[in-house]
N, CA, C and O of each residue as an XYZ file, in Angstrom:
432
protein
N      12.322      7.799      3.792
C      13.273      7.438      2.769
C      14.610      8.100      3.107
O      14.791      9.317      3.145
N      15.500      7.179      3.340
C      16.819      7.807      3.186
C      17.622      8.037      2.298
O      17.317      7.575      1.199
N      18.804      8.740      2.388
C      19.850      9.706      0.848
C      20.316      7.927      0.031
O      20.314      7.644     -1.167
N      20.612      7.162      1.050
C      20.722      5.512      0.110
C      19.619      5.393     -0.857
O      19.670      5.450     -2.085
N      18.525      5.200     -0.008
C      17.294      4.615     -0.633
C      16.756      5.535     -1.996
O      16.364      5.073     -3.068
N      16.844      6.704     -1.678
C      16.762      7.696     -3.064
C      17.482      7.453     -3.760
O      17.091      7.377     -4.925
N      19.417      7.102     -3.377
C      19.838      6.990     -4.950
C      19.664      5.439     -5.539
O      19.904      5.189     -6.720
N      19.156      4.278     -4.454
C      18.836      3.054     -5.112
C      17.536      3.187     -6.090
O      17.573      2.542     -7.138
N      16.762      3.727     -5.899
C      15.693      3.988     -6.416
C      16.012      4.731     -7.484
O      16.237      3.805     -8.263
N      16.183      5.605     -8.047
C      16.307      6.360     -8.768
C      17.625      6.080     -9.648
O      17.946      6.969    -10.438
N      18.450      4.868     -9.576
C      19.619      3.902    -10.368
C      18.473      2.950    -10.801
O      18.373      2.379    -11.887
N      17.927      2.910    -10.115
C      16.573      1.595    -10.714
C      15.933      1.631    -11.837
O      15.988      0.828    -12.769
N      15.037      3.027    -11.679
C      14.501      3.562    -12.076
C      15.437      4.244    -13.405
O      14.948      4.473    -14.511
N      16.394      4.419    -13.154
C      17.071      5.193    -14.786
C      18.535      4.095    -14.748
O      19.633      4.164    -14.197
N      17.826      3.055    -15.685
C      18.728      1.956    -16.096
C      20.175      2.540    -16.373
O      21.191      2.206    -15.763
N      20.077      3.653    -17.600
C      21.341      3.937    -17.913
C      22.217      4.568    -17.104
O      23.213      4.850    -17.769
N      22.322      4.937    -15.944
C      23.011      5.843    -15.230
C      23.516      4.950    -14.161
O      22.625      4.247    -13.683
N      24.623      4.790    -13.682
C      25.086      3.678    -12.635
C      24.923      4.226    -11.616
O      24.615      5.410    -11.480
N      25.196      3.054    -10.368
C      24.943      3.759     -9.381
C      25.898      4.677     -8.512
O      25.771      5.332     -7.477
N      27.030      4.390     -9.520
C      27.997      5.688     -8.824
C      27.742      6.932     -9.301
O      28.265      7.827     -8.637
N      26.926      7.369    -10.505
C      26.226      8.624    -11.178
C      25.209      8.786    -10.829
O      24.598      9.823    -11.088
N      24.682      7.755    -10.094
C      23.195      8.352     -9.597
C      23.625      8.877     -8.183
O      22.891      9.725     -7.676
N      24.850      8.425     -7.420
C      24.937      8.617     -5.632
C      25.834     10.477     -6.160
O      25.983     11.371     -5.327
N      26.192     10.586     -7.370
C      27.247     11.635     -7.406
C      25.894     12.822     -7.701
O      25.891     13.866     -7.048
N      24.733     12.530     -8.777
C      23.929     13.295     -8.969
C      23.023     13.845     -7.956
O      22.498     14.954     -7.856
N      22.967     12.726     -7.186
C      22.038     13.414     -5.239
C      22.710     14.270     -4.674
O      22.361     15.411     -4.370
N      24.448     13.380     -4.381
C      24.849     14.415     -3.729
C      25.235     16.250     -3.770
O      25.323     17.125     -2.909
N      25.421     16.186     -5.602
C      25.327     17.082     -6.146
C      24.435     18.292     -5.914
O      24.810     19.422     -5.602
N      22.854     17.752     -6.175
C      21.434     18.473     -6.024
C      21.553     18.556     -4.111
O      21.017     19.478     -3.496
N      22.099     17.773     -3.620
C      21.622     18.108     -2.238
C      22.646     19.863     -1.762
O      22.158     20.882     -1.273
N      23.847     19.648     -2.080
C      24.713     20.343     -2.075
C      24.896     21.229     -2.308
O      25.573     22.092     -1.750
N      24.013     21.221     -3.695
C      23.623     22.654     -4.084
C      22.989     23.717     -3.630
O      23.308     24.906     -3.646
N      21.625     22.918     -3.033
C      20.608     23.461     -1.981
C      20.975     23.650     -0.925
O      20.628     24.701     -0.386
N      21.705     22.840     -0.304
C      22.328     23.565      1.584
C      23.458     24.677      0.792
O      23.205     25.779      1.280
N      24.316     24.786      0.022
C      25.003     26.165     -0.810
C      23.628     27.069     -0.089
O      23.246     27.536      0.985
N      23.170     26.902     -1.736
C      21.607     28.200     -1.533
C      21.446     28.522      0.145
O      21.753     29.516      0.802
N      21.047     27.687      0.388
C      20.409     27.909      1.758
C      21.227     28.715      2.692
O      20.671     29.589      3.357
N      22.338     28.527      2.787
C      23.704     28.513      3.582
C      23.779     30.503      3.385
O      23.967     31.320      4.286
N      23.521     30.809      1.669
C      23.803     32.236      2.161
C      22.275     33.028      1.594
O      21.974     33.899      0.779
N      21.748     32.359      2.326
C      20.213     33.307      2.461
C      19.236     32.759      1.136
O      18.078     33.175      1.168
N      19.516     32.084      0.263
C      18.431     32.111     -0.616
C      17.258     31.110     -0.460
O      17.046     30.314      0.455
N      16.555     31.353     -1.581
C      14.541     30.471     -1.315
C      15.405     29.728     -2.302
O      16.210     30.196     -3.107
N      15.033     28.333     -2.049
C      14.496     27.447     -3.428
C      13.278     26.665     -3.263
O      13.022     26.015     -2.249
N      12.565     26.745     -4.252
C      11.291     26.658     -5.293
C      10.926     25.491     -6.053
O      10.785     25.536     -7.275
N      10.770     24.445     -5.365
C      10.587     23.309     -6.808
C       8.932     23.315     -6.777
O       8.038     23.221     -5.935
N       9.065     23.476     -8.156
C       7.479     23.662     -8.043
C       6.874     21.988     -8.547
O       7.385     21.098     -9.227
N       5.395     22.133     -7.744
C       4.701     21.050     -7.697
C       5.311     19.970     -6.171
O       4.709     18.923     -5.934
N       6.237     20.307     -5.485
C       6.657     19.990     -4.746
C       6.748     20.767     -3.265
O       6.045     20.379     -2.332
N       7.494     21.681     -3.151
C       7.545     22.953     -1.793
C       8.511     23.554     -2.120
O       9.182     23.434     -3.144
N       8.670     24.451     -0.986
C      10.115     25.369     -1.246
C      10.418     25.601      0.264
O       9.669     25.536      1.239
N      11.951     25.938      0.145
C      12.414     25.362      1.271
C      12.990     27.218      1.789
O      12.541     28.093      1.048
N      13.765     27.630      2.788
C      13.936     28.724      2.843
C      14.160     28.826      4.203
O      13.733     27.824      4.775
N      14.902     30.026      5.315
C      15.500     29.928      6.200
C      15.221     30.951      7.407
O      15.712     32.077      7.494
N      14.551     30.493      8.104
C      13.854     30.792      9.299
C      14.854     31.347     10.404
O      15.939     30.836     10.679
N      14.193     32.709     11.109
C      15.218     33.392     11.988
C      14.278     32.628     13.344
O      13.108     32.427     13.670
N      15.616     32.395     13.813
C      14.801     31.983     15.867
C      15.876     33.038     16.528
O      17.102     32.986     16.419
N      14.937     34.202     17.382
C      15.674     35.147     17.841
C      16.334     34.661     18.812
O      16.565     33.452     18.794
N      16.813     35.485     19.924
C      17.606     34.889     21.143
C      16.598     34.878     22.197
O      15.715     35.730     22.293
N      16.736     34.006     22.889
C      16.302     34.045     24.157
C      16.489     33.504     25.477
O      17.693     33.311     25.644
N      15.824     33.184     26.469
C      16.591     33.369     27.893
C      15.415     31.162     27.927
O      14.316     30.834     27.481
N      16.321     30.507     28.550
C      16.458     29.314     28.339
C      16.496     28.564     29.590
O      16.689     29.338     30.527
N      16.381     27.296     29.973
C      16.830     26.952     31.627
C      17.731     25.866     30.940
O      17.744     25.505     29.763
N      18.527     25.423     32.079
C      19.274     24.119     32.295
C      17.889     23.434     32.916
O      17.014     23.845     33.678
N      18.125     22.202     32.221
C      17.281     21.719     32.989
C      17.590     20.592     34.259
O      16.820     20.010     35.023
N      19.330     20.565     34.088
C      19.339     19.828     35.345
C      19.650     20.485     36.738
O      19.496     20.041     37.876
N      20.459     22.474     35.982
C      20.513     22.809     37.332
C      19.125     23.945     37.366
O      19.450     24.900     38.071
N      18.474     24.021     37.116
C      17.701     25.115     36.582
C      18.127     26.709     36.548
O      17.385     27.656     36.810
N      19.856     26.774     36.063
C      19.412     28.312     35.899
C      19.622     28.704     34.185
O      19.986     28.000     33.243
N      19.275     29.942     34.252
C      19.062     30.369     33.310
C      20.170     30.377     32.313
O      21.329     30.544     32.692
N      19.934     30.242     31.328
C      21.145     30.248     30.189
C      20.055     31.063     29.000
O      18.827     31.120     28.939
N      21.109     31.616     28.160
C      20.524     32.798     27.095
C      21.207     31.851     26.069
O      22.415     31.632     26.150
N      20.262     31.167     24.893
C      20.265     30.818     23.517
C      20.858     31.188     22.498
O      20.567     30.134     21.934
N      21.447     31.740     21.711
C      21.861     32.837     20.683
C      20.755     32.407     19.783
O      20.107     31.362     19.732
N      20.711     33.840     18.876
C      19.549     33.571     17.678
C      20.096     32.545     16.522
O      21.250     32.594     16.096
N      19.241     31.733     16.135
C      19.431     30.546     14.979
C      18.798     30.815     13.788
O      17.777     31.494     13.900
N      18.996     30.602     13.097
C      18.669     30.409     11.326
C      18.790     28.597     11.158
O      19.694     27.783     11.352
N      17.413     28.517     10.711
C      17.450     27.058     10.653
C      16.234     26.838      9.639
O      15.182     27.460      9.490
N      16.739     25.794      9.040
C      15.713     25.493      7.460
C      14.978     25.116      7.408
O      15.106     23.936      7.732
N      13.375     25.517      6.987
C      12.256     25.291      6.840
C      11.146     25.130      5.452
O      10.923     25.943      4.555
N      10.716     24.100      5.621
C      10.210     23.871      4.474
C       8.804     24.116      4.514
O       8.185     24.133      5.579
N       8.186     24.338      3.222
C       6.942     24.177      3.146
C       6.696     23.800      1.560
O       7.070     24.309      0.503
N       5.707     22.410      1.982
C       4.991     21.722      0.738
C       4.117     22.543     -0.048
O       3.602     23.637      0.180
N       4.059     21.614     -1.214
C       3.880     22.498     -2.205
C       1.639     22.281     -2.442
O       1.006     21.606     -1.631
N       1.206     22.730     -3.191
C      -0.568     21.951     -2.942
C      -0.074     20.446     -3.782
O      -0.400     19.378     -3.265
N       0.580     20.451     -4.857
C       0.583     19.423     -5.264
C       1.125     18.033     -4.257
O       0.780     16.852     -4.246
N       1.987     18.706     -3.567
C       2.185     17.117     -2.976
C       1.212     17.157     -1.902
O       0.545     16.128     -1.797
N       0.924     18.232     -0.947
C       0.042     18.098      0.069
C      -1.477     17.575     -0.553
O      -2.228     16.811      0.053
N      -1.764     18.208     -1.991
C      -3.081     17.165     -2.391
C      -2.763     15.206     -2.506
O      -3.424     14.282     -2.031
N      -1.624     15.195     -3.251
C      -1.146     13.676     -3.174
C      -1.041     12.718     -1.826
O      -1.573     11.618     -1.681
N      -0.174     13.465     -0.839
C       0.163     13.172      0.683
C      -1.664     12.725      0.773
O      -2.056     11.561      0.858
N      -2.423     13.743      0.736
C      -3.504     13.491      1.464
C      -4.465     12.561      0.742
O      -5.424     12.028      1.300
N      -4.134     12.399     -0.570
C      -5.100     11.314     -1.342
C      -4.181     10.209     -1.360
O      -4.647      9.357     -2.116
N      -3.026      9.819     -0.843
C      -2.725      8.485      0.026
C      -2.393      8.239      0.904
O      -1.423      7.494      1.040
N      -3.343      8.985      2.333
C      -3.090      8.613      3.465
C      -4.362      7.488      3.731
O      -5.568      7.613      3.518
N      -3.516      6.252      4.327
C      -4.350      5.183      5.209
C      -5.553      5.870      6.069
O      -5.427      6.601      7.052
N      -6.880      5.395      5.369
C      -7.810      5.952      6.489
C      -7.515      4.720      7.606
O      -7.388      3.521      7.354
N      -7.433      5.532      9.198
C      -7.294      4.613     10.225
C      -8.978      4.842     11.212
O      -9.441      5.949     11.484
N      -9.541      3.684     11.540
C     -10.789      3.354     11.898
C     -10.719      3.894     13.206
O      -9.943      3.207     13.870
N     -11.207      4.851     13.875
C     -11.046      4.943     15.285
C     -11.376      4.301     15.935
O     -11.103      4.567     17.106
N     -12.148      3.072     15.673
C     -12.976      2.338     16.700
C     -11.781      1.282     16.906
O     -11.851      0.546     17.891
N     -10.310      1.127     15.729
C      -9.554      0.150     15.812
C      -8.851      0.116     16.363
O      -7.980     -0.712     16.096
N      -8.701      0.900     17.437
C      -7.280      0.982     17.935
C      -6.033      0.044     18.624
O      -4.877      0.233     19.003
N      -6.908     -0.981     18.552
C      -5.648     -2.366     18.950
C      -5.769     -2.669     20.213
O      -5.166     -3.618     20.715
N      -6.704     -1.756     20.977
C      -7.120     -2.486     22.147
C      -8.186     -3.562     22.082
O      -8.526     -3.896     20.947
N      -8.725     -4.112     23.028
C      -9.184     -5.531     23.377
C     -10.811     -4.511     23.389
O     -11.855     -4.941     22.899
N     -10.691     -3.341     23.960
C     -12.122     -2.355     23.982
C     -12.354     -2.859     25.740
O     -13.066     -2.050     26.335
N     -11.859     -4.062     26.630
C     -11.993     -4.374     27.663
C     -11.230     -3.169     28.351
O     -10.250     -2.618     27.850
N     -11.968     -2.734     29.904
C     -10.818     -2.026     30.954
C     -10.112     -2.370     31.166
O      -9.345     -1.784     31.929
């Protein structure tokens, strides 16, 4: 789902709010959260995950077209983790897929 498709959906879904108040209210909530994120904080939606900001130290790296070495600088980069409620949902509507189906002919 993309940041469109969320605010079409959710203008759909809440008749009264247009869709220039529904694209201003995403961008809002999104904005808020890269804020948070931006100077160190957790956010928490519960029944959902919480999101929060992961250190990647420095380290020693190759080029890979000339192969020498290049050194990385350390990154902070955002990581999420689901919440049980959606990971129970996610998993009580995933497509069971048949292994025997795999779309081959089953011929060599």
């Amino acid at each position: 789902m993309t940041r469109s498709d969320l605010v079409a959906q959710l203008a759909e879904r809440f008749g009264q709010l247009t869709h220039r108040d529904t694209e201003f209210a995403v961008k809002t909530i999104l904005d808020a959260m890269s804020d948070a994120l931006a100077r160190g904080h957790r956010i928490e939606i519960r029944g959902f995950g919480s999101f929060s900001i992961n250190r990647r130290p420095p380290r020693v790296g190759r080029n890979p077209r000339s192969g020498e070495q290049v050194i990385i600088p350390e990154k902070l980069v955002p990581h999420f983790k689901p919440g049980k409620a959606l990971r129970e949902s996610v998993d009580a509507h995933v497509p069971v897929i048949d292994p025997d189906s795999d779309g081959s002919s089953g011929a060599p």
